[in-house]
N, C-alpha and C positions, 0 to 999 in steps of 0.2 A: 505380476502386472501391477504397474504403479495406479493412484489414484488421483483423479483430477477435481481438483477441490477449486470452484467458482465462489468468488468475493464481489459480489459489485452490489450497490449501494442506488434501490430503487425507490421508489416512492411505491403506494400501492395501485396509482394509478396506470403505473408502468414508466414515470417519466424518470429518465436517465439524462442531465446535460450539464452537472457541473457539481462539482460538492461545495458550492456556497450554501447550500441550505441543509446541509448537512452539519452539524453541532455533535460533538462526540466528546463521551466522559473516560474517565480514565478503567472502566470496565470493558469497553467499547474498544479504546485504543491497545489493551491488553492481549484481546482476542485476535484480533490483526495480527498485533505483533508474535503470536505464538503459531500463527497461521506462518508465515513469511518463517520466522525463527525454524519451525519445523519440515519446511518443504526444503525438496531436492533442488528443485526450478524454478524459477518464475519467469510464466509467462504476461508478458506487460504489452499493451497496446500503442501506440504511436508516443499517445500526448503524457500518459507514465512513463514510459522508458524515459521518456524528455526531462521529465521533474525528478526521475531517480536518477538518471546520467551527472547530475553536478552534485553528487553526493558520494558516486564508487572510486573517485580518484583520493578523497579525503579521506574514506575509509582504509582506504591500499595503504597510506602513507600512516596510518597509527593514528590521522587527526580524528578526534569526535566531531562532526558537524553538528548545530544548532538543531535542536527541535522543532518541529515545525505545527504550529496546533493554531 
């Protein structure tokens, strides 16, 4: 049985509504990327799929797209 490994990006208040207030260092963006690098699937929500979607045609094609920080 596979495992479902949950990433979302709370405050401790419980407020979830945008990653503007979210600042992240290059240990932070590490772990992500080892998260994403090591899964079989990603499941992405409405407004993700929408800001990953203009990024999977450049990768198909061998382009590196820009970083986005």
């Amino acid at each position: 049985m596979r495992k479902i490994i949950l990433s979302a990006w709370i405050t401790l208040d419980g407020y979830v509504d945008s990653t503007e207030w979210l600042r992240g260092d290059e240990e932070m963006m590490a772990y992500e990327q080892s998260l994403v690098d090591s899964a079989d699937m990603l499941l992405l929500g409405r407004k993700t799929f929408n800001d990953f979607a203009s990024y999977w045609p450049l990768l198909a094609s061998g382009a590196k797209p820009k970083a986005v920080c």
